[in-house]
Every structure is written in C-alpha cells, then in structure tokens.
C-alpha positions in Angstrom: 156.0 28.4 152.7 155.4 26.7 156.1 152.1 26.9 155.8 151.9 25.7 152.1 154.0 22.7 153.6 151.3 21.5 156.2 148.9 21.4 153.5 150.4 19.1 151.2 148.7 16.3 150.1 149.3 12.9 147.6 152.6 11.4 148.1 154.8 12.4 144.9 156.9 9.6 144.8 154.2 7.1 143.6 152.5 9.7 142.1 153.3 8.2 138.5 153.1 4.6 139.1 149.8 3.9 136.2 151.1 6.4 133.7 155.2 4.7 133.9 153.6 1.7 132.7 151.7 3.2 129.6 154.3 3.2 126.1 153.3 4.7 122.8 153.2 3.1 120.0 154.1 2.7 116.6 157.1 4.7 114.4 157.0 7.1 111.7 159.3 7.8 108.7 163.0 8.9 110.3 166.0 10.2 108.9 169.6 8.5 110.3 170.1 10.9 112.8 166.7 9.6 114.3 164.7 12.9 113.9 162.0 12.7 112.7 161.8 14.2 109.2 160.2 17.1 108.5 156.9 18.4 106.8 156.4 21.9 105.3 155.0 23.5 108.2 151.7 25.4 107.4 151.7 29.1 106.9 153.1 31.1 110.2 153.1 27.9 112.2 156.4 27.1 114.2 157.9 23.1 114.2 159.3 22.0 117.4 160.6 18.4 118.1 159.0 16.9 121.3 160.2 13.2 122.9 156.4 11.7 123.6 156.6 8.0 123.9 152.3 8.1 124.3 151.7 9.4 120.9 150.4 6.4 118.1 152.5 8.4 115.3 156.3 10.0 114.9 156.5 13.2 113.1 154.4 16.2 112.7 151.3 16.1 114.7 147.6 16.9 112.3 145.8 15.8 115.5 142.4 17.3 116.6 144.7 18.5 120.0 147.7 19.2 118.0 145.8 21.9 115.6 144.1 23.4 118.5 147.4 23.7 119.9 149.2 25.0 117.0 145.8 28.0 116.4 146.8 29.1 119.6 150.4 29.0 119.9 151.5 28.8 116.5 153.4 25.6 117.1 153.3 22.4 115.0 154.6 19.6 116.9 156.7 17.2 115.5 157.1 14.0 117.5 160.3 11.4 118.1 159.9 8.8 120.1 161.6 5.2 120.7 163.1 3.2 123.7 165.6 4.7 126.2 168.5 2.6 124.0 167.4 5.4 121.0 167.4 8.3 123.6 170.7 7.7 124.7 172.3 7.5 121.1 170.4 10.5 120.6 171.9 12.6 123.7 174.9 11.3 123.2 174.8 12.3 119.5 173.6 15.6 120.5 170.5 15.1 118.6 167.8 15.9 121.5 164.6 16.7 120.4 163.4 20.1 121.2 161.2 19.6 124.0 162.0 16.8 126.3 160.5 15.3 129.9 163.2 13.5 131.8 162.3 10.1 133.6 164.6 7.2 134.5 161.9 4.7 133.9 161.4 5.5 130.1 164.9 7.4 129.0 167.2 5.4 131.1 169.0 8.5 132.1 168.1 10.6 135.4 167.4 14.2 135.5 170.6 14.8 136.7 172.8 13.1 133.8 170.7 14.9 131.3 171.4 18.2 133.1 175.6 17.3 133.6 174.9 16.5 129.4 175.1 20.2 128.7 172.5 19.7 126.3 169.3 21.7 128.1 168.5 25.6 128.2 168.0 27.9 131.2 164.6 28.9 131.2 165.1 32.1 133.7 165.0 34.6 131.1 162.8 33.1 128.9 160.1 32.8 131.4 161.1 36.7 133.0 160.1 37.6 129.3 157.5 35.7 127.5 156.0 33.8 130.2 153.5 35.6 132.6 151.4 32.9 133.6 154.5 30.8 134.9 155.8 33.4 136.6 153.2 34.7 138.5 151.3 30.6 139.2 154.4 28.3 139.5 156.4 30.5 141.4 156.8 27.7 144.0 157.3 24.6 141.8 160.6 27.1 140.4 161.3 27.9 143.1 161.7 23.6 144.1 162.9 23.1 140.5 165.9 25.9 140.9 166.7 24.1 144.4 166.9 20.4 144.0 166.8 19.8 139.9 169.7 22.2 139.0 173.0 22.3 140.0 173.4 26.0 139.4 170.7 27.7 140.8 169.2 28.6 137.5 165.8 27.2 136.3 166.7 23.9 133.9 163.3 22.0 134.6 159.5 22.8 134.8 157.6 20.3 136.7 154.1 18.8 135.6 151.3 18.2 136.5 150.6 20.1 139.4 147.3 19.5 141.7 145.6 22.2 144.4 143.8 20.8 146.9 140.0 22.2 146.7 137.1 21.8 148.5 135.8 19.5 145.2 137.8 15.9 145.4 138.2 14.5 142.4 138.0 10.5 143.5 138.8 8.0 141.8 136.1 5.7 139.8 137.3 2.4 141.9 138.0 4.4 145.5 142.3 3.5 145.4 144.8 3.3 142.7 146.2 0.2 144.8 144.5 -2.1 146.7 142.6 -5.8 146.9 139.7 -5.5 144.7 137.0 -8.3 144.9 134.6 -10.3 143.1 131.4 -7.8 144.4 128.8 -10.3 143.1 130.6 -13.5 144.8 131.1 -11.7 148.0 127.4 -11.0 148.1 126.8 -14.9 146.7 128.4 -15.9 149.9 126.3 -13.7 152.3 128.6 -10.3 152.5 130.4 -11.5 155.9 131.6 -9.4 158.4 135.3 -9.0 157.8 137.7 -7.5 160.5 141.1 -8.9 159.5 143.3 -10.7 156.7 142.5 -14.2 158.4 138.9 -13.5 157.6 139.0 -12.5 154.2 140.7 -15.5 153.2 138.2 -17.3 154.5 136.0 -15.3 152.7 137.8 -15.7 149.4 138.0 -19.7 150.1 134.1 -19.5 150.1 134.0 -17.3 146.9 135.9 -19.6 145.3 134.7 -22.8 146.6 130.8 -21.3 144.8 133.0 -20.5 141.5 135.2 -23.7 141.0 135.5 -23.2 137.5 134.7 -20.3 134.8 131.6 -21.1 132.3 134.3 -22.4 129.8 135.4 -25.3 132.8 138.7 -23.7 133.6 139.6 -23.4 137.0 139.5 -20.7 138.8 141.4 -18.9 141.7 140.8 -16.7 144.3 144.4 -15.1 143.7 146.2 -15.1 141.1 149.7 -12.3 139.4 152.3 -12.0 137.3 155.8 -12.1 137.6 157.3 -10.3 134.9 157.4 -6.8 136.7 160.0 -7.6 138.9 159.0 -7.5 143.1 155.8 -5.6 142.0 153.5 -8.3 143.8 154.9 -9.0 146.7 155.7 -5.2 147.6 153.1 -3.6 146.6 149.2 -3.9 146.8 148.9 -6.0 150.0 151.1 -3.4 151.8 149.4 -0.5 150.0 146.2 -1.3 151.9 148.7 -0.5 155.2 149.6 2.5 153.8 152.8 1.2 153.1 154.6 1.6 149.8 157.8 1.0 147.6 160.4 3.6 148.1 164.0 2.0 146.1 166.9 -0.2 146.6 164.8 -2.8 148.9 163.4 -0.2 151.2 160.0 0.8 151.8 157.8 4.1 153.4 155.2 4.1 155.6 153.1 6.8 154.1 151.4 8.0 158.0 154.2 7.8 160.0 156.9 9.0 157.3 159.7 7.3 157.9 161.3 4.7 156.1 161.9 0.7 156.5 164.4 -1.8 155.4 161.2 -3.9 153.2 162.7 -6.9 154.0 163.3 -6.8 157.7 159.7 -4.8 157.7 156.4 -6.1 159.6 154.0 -5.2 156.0 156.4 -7.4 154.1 156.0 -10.6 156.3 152.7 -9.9 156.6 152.3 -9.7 153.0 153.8 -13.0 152.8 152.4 -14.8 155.2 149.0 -14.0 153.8 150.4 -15.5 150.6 151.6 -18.2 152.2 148.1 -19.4 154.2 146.2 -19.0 151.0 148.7 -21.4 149.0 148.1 -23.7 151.9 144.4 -23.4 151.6 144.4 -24.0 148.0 143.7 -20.5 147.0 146.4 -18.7 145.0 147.3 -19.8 141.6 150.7 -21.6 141.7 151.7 -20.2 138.7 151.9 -16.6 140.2 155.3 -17.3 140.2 155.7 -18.0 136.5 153.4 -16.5 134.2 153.5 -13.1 132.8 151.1 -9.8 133.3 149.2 -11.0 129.7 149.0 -14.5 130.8 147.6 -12.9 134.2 145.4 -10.7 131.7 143.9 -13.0 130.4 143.0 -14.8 133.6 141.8 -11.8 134.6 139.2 -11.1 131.5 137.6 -14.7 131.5 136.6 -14.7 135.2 139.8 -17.0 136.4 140.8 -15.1 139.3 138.8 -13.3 141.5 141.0 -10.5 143.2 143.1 -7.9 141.4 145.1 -5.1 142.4 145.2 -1.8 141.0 142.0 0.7 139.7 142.9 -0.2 136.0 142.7 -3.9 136.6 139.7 -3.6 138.1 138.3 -1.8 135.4 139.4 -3.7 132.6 137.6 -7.3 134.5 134.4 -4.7 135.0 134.6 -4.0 131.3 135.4 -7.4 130.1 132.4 -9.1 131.8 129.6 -6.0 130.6 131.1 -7.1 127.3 130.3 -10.8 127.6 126.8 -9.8 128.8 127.7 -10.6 132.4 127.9 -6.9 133.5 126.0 -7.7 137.1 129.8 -9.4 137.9 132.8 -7.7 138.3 135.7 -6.0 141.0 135.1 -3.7 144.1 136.3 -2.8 147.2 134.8 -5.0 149.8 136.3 -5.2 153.6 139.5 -7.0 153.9 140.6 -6.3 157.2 143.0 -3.6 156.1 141.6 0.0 155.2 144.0 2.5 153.7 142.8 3.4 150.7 146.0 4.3 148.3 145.4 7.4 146.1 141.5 7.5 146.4 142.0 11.1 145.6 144.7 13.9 144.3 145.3 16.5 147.0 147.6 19.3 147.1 151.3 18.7 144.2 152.9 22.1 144.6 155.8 20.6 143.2 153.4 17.7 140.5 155.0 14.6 139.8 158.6 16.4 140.9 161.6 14.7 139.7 159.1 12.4 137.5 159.0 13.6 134.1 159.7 17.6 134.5 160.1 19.5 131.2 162.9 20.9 129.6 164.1 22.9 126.3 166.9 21.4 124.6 169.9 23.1 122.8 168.3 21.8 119.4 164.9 23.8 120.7 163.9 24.7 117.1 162.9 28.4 119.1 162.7 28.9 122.6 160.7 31.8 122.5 157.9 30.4 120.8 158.4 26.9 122.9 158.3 28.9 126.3 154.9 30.8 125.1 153.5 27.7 123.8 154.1 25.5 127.5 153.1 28.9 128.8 149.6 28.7 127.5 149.4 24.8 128.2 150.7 25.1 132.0 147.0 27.3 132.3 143.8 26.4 133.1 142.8 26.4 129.1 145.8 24.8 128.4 144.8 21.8 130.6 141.3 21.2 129.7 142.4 21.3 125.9 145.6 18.3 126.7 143.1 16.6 129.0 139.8 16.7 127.8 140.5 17.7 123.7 139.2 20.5 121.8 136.0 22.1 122.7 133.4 21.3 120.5 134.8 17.9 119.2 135.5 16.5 122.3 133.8 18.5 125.2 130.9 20.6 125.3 129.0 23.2 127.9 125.0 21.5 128.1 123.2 23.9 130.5 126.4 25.1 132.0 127.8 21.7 133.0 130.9 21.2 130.9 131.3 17.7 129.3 132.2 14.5 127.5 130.5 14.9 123.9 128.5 11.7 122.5 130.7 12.0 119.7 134.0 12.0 122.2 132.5 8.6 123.9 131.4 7.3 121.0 135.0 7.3 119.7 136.3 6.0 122.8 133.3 2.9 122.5 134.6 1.9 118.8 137.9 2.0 119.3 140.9 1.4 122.1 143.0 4.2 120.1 140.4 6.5 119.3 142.5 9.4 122.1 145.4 8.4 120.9 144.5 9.5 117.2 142.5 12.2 118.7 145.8 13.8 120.5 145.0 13.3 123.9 148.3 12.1 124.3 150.4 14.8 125.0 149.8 15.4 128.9 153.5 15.6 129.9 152.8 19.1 128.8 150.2 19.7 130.9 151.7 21.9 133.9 148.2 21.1 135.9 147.1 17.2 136.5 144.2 16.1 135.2 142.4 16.0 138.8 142.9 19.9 139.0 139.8 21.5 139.8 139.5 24.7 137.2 138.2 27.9 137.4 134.5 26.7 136.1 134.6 24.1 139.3 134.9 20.7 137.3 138.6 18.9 136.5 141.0 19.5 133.8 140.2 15.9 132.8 136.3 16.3 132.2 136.3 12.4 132.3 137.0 12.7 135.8 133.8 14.3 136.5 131.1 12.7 138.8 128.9 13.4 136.0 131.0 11.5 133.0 132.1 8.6 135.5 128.6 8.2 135.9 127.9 7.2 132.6 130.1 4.5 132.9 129.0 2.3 135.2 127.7 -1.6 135.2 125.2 -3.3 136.9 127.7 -4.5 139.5 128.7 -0.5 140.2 124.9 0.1 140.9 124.6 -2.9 142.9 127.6 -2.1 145.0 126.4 1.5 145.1 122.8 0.6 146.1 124.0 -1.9 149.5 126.4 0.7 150.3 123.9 3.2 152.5 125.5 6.3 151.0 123.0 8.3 149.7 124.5 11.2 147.8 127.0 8.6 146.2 127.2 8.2 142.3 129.6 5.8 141.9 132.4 3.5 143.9 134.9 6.0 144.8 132.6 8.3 146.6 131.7 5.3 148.6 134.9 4.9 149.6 135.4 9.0 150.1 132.4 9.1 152.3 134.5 5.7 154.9 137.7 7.9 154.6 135.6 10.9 156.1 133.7 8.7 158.6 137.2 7.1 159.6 136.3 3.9 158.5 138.7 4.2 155.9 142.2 6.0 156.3 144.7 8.2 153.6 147.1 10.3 154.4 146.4 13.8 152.8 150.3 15.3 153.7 152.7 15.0 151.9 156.4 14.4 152.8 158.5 16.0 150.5 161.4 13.4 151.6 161.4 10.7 149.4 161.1 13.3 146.2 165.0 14.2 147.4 167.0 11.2 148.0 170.1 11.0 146.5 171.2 7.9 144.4 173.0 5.3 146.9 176.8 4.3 145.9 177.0 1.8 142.9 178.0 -0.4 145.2 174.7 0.0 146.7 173.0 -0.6 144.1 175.1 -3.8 142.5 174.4 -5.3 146.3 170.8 -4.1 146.1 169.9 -5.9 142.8 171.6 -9.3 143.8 169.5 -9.2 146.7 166.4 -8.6 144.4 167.7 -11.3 142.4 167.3 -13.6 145.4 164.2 -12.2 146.8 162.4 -13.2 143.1 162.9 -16.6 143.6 163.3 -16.7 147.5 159.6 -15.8 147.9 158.1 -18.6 146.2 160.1 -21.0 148.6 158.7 -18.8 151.2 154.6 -18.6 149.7 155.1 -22.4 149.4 156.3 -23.6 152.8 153.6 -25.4 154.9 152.4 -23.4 157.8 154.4 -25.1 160.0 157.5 -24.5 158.0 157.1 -21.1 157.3 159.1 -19.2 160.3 162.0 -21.4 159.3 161.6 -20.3 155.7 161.2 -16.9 156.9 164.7 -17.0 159.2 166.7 -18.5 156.0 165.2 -15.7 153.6 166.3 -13.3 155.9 169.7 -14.8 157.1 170.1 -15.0 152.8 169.9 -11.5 151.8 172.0 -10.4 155.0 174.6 -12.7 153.2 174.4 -11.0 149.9 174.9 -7.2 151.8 171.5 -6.2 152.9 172.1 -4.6 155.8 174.6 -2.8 154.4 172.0 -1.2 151.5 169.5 -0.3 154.3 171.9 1.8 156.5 173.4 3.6 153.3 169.4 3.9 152.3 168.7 5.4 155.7 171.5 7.7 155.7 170.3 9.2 152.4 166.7 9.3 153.8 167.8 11.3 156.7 170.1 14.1 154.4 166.7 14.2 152.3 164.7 14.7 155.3 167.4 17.6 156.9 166.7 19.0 152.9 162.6 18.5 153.1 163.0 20.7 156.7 165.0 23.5 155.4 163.5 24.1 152.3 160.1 24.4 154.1 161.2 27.1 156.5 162.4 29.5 153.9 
C-alpha cells in the first residue's frame, strides 16, 4: 500500500469537474411512483432500474450499447432519470431505482445520507460469489470504499472509473482541462512575443485585440470575456489553475504541489487572479458584462469570434469547431505562453480509488436482482466492459484495421450529422464503467478509442496544424502532446501525485456552511467593485473586500475548514501505511 500511495497521480477531487456539468435529457412515459414503466422484457433477459441523468430517453434501453450489454449479461436496462427534487421524493418514497451513482452535485443528497437512508445493499457477499473480476482487480478501491464510504465496515459503494498510470499517456486534445486558451492565429498576427509573466500577456492580448476590434459582423470584440451564472467559477478557477491552484469547498482553496490547503480569499492566486482582472478592465480589455451575462450569452460570444480567450478544453473546442464550420478553420484556441505554466489535467495518471466519493455505484433495496446486477457491473468494471461503455459495440462503432483498433467511418459519421448521435447510440452509460475512459487496455490503446492519438488526429483544423507545425516537436500529432513534451522538458509543470486528502474531508458544521454561503453571497458582487476599481484604487478595494467577508464570519469558516483538512490528512496517512 505505501508504495501504491507514492505513485498516485490526477487529483480526485476535481477529477469530475466537465462531466458534473453534462445533464441528460428528455423524459419518457412514467407511472405516479416515478418509475419508469415497464416493457415485456425479451426472452431470458433481466430488467433492472438504473438513475442515469446522461441518457436522451427514460425507460427500457433498445440502444446499440444497451443490447450489447444485455447479450452479454442478460440485463435490459430500464432508465429513470429527473432532477435531484425527483430523487429525493423518490428516496424518501422508497422508490430508488435499482442501480444508483451517488453525487451531491446531481442528487442533492451525499453519499452518506443515502447510506444513513437504509435503502442500499451490501455488496460483500455478492461480490465473494458472483464477482471474480472485482474481487481479484478492485481489491484496493474496496478496500477505500469499506473504509471511508461505509459506516459499517461492509462494502455499500463501488467506485468508478478507475485509471492506472502506464507508460502510454493518454493527453488530452487541448494539453489542460483548465487553463487560458488563446486566439493561436492572433497571437501569431501580432508576432508570437516572448511572454514570461501575466503583465506581458495582457499586453499581448491588448495587441490581439487592438488587430481584431470587431468580428466580420461589426460587433465588438474582447480579449476577455465569462459568465456569471455558475456561481464563483470565474474568479476561482482557470486563472489559478494555471498555478496549480484549485477549488477545494466552503471558500477554501488547494495548492495541488505543495498539498496543503488555503483560506481562497486571504490567498496570493486569488488576488492575483484579481488583479489581473482588474489591469485588463483598466486597459479596456475584459468585457464589462462578465459580470452579468450568463454561460449561453458567453456561448455565443464565444462561437462568433467575440472574445478571444476561454478557459476550459471544451470551450476551446467548441470556438475551434465553430470557426472550421464558418469556413474560418485556420482561427481558433490554443495554448500559447501566459507567464504561468501548470498545465491542469493534461493527462490521467494513476485513480486507485477513480472519481472516489464522486458518483460511486450502489444496489438499491428495489434492485430488481442483485445477482444478475453484480455479474452484469462485474463484466462492465473489465477491460471489455469499458471499451464496449466507452467506445460502443465492436463492429458498429469501433473496428480492428491492420491491428490498430478504431473509430469506424460510420461511428464519426454519426457523430458529424448529429450532436446526439452517442447519446441514441448508448454511449451514455459510463457511470458504469469501473475503468475511466483514459485507461490504457490490454491491446495498448484507451478504453475511450476517441482518445487515441490516432482518432484525435482526425480531428484537427488548420489552426491545430499550424500550432503543431511552429511548435518544434517533431513526433507531435496534435496540441496536447505539445504540451506533454514542455511538461517533460520542465517547461511546463503537473503534479502527477495524488493526495488522497481532500477525497476525505468531512462536511463543516451548518453553521459553517450558512456563514460560508453569505460570504459567497458577498464575494459575487464584491469582485466586480474590486475588477472595476482604477489601479490606483485597487489596494483599497482589496483591504474593504477582505475587512467585508471577515465581518460576515470568514475566518471562522477557514479555521473550522483547516481543522477538517488536517483530520482528513491524519486519515490520508494512516490508511496509506496499512
């Protein structure tokens, strides 16, 4: 155990941060219990209920995925879904689902109060009996699962989607989950400057922005722009992620190298953050209605060339896509210097324990049959079972050409037509998947085939291949590796150990938490008088902000914060010298 310890990579706390914000979609026929009603199961096949908010349909599942699964396992899923207002009337109701995944985010009920319900099945024996490949390749996720997600010692919760570290990195298509990416083709427009701190990409930026004015349509554009409809999300997040610095709860923060954590608002990345907000308001740069508009107002912004920074792998995707699509595909988002080089989450390493407390996966009392349940998450928690929830059904959706497994034409031709074309295909049940979809497999390429170097690839624009070409790595074959081969040099930094701290904190005190969210409350519309202040204003805007949230209890929610943090940590150190 020690040594699996000092090999952990890929912090788990943040591990879930894109998939949290994905929801499924649309609602099937229900009865008034709000179970979904049943079909006639086909011959010798086995209904069980599953919670999966990602599916596009309720009810029994006649997906491409969900009939592989079923000729395998003999289980028919039968999806319920809803908001966490339905879940609770359903636990409360005793009217679970049989197969459930327990997050706070989506259910509004934490592992634990689902466990204190009553309502979920020890899976001890039914692993001892029907379960081989659990037993004998997730003895050590159990083994944390019996430890810190029971309250009995017996085994309640199977955690997901498990990564070991191998030699093969599976990076990610942008180089970071999190981060500042840039207008590639403006950066180059402007000469590609040297750039060796903040100060100097907002220079940069102003230049950028000063030889874009205005979009082909005549609307203005700006070099930064956001949203302010998820909460604190901008102003504690992707600046400080490219310090290796990252949202922990309850207004504190963790510095991901040195592992320890910080009261956000008394922290150095936070000011900094803010400060660099605040020169680029003062130099005309940030869109003054950050601090209004919402993530599809930002959206839109974002597709018609009217900002020219974003902040997370998706976003920068979605501008790529949007301006191939207009014809434009020479434009679009990287990863130039900024004067700040973590790169967040460039690539999965070692998740004994997967996504942890995020989403783990239980049987429910109403568990139409265990046995059959436990044999079919057997099957999905192996290698098999993950390319099949990851990639779909080999064949239809993946293929082996010359030994190479991959993507099928007809897999990304589906994908080209239509935005739900997965969805209807079934590769929506993942929170079944005991392995993540970065997982390297037996055959050498990822669970998730469109993860390969060979499938990401395929999907690149002219401003990848531009970026690719000026970048000087030669055995690159697209953006991430770029940024892989400046995280090998040094030139780039990520922590690849994880601290199993933050995945055990306790819940603070409600009154914790009622002082913690009328300091958020503050801190939504206190940074806006802070982004706004002149320079020479800004220190005294920055000693009221503070002096303000010590007067609504602050202090007072850090030290309860970092008492928790060090019980978790005393936890994190004895569990990893058994």
């Amino acid at each position: 155990m020690k040594r699996r310890m000092k090999k952990l990579t890929a912090m788990l706390l943040c591990a879930a941060m894109a998939v949290s914000m994905l929801g499924g979609c649309g609602k099937g026929k229900e009865d008034e219990s709000g179970k979904a009603k049943k079909s006639d199961a086909k011959s010798g096949e086995t209904e069980i209920t599953f919670w999966c908010k990602d599916a596009i349909s309720t009810g029994v599942q006649e997906t491409a995925v969900a009939d592989a699964i079923a000729e395998k396992t003999g289980v028919r899923l039968n999806v319920v879904n809803g908001d966490a207002q339905k879940f609770k009337v359903l636990l409360a109701g005793g009217d679970l689902p049989g197969i459930v995944n327990s997050n706070y985010g989506d259910l509004g009920v934490s592992y634990n109060e689902l466990l204190q319900s009553g309502q979920l099945i020890a899976l001890d024996e039914l692993i001892e009996e029907h379960a081989p490949n659990l037993k004998e390749k997730y003895a050590e996720a159990i083994e944390y699962s019996k430890q810190f997600l029971s309250s009995d010692g017996k085994l309640y919760y199977l955690p997901i989607n498990i990564n070991e570290l191998t030699d093969t990195k599976v990076v990610d298509k942008t180089g970071a989950n999190l981060g500042l990416f840039t207008r590639y083709d403006l950066y180059k427009e402007i000469g590609s400057p040297k750039i060796t701190n903040p100060d100097e990409y907002l220079d940069a930026l102003k230049a950028m922005q000063d030889a874009e004015p205005q979009t082909e349509n005549g609307t203005k554009t700006y070099a930064l722009s956001g949203w302010s409809d998820w909460g604190l999300w901008m102003w504690t997040i992707p600046y400080q992620a490219m310090n290796g610095v990252i949202n922990w709860s309850y207004g504190m923060c963790y510095d991901l190298e040195n592992k320890v954590p910080m009261a956000t608002y008394y922290s150095d990345p936070f000011w900094e953050a803010m400060e660099f907000y605040n020169k680029a308001y003062n130099m005309g740069i940030l869109d003054p209605e950050i601090f209004t508009q919402k993530y599809d107002n930002y959206m839109d912004k974002l597709k018609t060339g009217q900002t020219l920074v974003t902040y997370a792998n998706w976003l920068a995707t979605t501008g790529n896509d949007a301006y191939a699509a207009e014809g434009n595909g020479d434009k679009g988002f990287e990863l130039v210097p900024t004067g700040m080089n973590y790169m967040y989450n460039a690539y999965e390493g070692d998740k004994p324990y997967g996504w942890g407390q995020d989403y783990p996966l239980a049987l429910t009392n109403n568990c139409e049959d265990p046995v059959k349940a436990i044999k079919m998450i057997d099957y999905l928690f192996s290698d098999e079972g993950a390319r099949l929830l990851n990639s779909g059904v080999e064949g239809v959706h993946w293929e082996i050409v010359d030994g190479v497994p991959q993507m099928t034409q007809e897999y990304r031709d589906g994908v080209a037509a239509s935005s739900t074309y997965t969805q209807s295909e079934g590769l929506v049940y993942k929170k079944l998947s005991g392995l993540s979809a970065s997982q390297i497999l037996e055959d050498g390429y990822p669970a998730g085939l469109q993860l390969a170097p060979e499938e990401v690839e395929k999907s690149l624009h002219e401003v990848d291949k531009e970026f690719l070409a000026d970048s000087g790595v030669a055995d690159a074959v697209y953006p991430g590796q770029v940024v892989e081969s400046k995280i090998n040099s040094g030139e780039y930094r990520m922590v690849t150990e994880v601290d199993l701290t933050p995945n055990l904190t306790a819940e603070p005190s409600d009154e914790t938490k009622n002082l913690s969210a009328q300091v958020d409350e503050y801190v939504k519309v206190g940074v806006a008088d802070v982004v706004m202040a002149s320079r020479e204003d800004f220190e005294t805007k920055k000693e009221a902000f503070i002096k303000a949230v010590e007067e609504k209890g602050y202090a007072d929610v850090a030290k309860e914060m970092e008492g928790i943090w060090a019980d978790a940590q005393k936890a994190a150190a004895d569990f990893a010298s058994k």
